[in-house]
N, C-alpha and C positions, 0 to 999 in steps of 0.2 A: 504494500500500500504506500503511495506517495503520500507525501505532507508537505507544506511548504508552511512553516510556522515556527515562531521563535519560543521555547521553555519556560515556562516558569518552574520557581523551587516548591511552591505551595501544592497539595496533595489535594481530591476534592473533599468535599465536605468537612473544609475545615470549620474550627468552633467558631461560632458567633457571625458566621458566613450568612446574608442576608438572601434567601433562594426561595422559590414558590416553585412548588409543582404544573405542569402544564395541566388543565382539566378539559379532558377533550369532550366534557358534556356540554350543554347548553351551548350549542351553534345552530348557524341555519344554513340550508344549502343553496344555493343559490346557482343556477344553472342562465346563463348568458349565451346562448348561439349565434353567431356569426350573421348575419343577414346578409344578403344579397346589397349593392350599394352601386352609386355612380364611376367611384374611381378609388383608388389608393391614396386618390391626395390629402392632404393634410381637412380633419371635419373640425368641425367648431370645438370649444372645452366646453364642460359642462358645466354645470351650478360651484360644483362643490372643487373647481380648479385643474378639470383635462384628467377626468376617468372617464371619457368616451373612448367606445370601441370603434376606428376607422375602417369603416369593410371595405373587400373585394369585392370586386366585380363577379356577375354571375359566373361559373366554371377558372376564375382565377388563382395562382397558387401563394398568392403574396396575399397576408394582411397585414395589420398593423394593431397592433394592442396599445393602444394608451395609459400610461399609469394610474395603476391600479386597479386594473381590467385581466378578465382573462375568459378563457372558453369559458371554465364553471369554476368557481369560489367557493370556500367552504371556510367561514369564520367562527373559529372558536372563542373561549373567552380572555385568552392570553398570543392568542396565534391566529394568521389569516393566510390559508394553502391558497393558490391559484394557480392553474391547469393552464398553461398558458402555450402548448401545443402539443401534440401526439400524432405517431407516425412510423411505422417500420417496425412495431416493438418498442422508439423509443419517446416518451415521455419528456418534460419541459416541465417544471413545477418550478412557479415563485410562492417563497416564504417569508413572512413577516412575523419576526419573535420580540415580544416586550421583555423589557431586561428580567431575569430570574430565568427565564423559561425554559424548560428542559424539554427535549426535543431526542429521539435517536433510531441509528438503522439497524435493524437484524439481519439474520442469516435468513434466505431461504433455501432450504436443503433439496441438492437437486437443482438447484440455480448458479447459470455461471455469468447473471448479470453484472453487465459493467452500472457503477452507481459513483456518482461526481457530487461534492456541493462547492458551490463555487462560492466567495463572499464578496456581497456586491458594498456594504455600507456596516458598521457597526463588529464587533468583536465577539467571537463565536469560543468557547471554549472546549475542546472533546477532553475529556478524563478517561487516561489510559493509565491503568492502573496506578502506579502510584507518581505521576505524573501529570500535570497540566499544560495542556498545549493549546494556545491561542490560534486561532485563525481569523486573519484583519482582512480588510479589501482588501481585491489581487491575491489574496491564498486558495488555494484547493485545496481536497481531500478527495482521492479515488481510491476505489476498492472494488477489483475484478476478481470475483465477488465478494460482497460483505461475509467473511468467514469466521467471525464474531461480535458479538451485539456493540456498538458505537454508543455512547451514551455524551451528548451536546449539553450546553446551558449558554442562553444568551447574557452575554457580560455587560453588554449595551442593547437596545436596540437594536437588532439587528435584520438586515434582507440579505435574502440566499437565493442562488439558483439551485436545483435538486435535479440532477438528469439520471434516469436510471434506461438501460434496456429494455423493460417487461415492465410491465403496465403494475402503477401500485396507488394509484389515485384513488381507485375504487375501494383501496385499504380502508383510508381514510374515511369513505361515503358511506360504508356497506358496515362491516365485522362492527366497528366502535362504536357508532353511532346507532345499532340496534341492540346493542346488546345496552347499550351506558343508558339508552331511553327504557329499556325493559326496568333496569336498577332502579332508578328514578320511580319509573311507575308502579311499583313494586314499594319501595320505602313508603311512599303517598298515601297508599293504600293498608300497608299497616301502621298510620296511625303518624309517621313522622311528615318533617316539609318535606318540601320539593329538594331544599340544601343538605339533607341529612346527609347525603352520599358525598358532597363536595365537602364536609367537615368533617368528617371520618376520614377519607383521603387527605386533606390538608393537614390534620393533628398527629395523622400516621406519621407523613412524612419528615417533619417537624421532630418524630421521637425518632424516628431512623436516623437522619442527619444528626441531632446531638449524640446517637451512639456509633458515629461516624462511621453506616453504609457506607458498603460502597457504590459508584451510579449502578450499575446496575443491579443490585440489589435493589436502592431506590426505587427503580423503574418497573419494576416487579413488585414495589411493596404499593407504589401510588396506584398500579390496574388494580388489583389485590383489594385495598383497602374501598377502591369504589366500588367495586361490584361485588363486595364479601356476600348481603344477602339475594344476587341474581336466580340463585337456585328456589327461592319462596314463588319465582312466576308460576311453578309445576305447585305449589299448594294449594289447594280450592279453597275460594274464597268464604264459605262457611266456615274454613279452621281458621286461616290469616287474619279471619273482622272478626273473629266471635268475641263480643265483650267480656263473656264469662271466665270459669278455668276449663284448659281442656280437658278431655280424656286421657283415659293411658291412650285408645289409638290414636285419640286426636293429635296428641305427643309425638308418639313415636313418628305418625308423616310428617308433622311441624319438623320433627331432627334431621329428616330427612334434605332437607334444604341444601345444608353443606353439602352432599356428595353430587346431588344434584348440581349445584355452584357448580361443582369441580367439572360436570360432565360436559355441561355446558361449554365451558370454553376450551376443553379439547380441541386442539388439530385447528386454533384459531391463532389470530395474531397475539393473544394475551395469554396464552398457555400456560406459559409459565407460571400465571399469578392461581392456578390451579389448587395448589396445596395451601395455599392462603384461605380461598374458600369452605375448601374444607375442612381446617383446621382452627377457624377463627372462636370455635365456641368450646375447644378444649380449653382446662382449666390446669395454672401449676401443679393443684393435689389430687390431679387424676379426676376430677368429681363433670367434666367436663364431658361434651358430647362431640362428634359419632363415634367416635373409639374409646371413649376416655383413656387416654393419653396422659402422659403426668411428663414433667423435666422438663428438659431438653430433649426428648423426643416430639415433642411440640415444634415447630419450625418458629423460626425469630419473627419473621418477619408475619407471621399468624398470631401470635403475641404480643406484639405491637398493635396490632387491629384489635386484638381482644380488650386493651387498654382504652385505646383511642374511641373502640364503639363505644365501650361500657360509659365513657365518659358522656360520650355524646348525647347516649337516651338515659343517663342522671339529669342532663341539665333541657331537656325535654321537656314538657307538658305532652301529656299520656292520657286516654280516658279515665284511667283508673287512679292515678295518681297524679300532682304537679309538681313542676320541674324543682328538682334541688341548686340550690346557689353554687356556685361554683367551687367557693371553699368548699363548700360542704360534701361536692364529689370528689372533688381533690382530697380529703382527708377519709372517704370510703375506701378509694382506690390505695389511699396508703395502710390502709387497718389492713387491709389484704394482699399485702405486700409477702410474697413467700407460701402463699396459700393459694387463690385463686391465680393469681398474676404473677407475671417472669419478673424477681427482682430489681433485674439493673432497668428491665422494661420501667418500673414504676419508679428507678429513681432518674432515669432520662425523664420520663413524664413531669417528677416534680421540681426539676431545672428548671425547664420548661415554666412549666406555672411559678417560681418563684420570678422570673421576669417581667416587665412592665408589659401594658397592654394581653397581658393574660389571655392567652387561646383567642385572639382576635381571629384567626381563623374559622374558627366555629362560630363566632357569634351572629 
């Protein structure tokens, strides 16, 4: 793989390093086709300062994209993709990342695609292992093919070009965007907001970064921590609303969620965060669900989510119960430190909350 970028000494996810998770929920997609048009010459700007698209002529092969234009756009809440031409296999994506934003390329096995990002404006950082390497305007980064996961964060503002051979736009459109609207509509419906899944993954991250992940762990704990309860879409909505207590069977299909989670995202772009879902309701002292699990046999990064939920739906309003203050779940989550919860999990958590602005993420 080429690089063309200058070292730093700093490692990622150093302390007190100011970083946000990308959340690829809450976007719209926005499809723009090409029209038919007079000429290639220069068209008027628009309202908001020259995001008009300049068409081709009927059967022409030249168009012109105007900034901030493309075939079809897909604006998420920290990142804005656009598709700005495809052709032979190969792909043209412009990127726009607000500073924090973590961003990265995987393997696809069985693929010998060539994948480029070029940098058009702002400072791009990829974390290889224990290494930090900057990429400014004028740098690239190729890899024919990606033959292990890349994990980015934008240092500044930054815009990229993205060219890969084999079509990955639809990544974007298609796997994430249904499965993260499933999560969402899913939490909604038992009883949380619409943010529950964005503060669960943000407070995740937040405990993984202070127990200095590494990015991809990260990037595995941020799919993971949004879509930990995706598996409840398979429980019928008689058990998921029932205001009362369940059954034992009503239980037992309630538990069933996790594995469900897990099957779910097989053989998808978020695989990895697999064992996350599954594992998010095991407990330190074994008393946990679907395997009851104790230790470190639990995975970290499902331990971390188990922290981050629990916290989440304490400081909730619930039918049955209203939301506890913050302190107040902060000092549950520490009484059960070494019993329900992975210790250093709950003492990254209460770093965390002993700093200003307290889980602003969640609120």
């Amino acid at each position: 793989m080429t690089r063309l970028a200058s070292i730093t000494e700093r490692p990622a996810g150093e302390a007190g390093q100011e970083v946000e998770w990308t959340e690829l929920s809450s976007f719209s997609r926005d499809k723009r086709p090409l029209a038919g048009g007079p000429g290639i010459e220069d068209a008027p700007a628009s309202a908001d300062g020259g995001t008009c698209t300049c068409p081709a002529p009927a059967g022409a092969a030249v168009q012109v994209l105007r900034r901030g234009t493309g075939t079809e756009t897909l604006e998420f809440e920290r990142m804005r993709i656009m598709l700005l031409a495809q052709g032979d296999g190969m792909e043209v994506i412009r990127q726009e990342l607000s500073p924090g934003t973590r961003w990265g390329l995987y393997p696809d096995p069985g693929s010998g695609a060539l994948e480029m990002v070029a940098i058009v404006s702002g400072t791009l950082a990829w974390y290889r292992q224990d290494e930090t390497v900057l990429l400014r305007p004028g740098d690239s980064l190729v890899a024919h093919p990606v033959r292990e996961e890349l994990s980015f964060q934008a240092k500044t503002s930054v815009h990229l070009l993205y060219f890969c051979s084999r079509p990955v736009f639809s990544l974007y459109s298609q796997q994430a965007e249904e499965m993260r609207a499933m999560a969402v509509a899913v939490e909604v419906k038992d009883g949380y907001t619409v943010h529950h899944c964005h503060h669960v993954a943000n407070l995740s991250t937040r405990i993984g970064e202070e127990m200095r992940l590494s990015p991809d762990a990260l990037a595995v704990l941020n799919h993971g921590a949004f879509l930990h309860d995706l598996g409840k879409v398979r429980v019928p909505d008689n058990i998921l609303t029932k205001p009362g207590a369940l059954t034992e069977e009503e239980w037992a299909i309630m538990k069933m969620h996790t594995i469900w989670g897990r099957e779910m995202v097989e053989n998808t772009i978020v695989a990895a965060a697999g064992p996350i879902l599954e594992a998010h309701h095991e407990r330190w002292d074994g008393s946990g669900y679907p395997h009851g699990w104790r230790g470190d046999r639990i995975p970290l990064e499902a331990q971390i989510v188990s922290v981050a939920d629990s916290y989440c739906a304490m400081t909730t309003d619930r039918v049955y119960r209203p939301r506890l203050s913050q302190d107040q779940a902060l000092q549950e989550i520490r009484q059960f430190r070494g019993v329900l919860y992975h210790p250093e999990v709950v003492d990254a958590f209460a770093t965390i909350g002993s700093t200003a602005d307290i889980f602003s993420a969640t609120g």
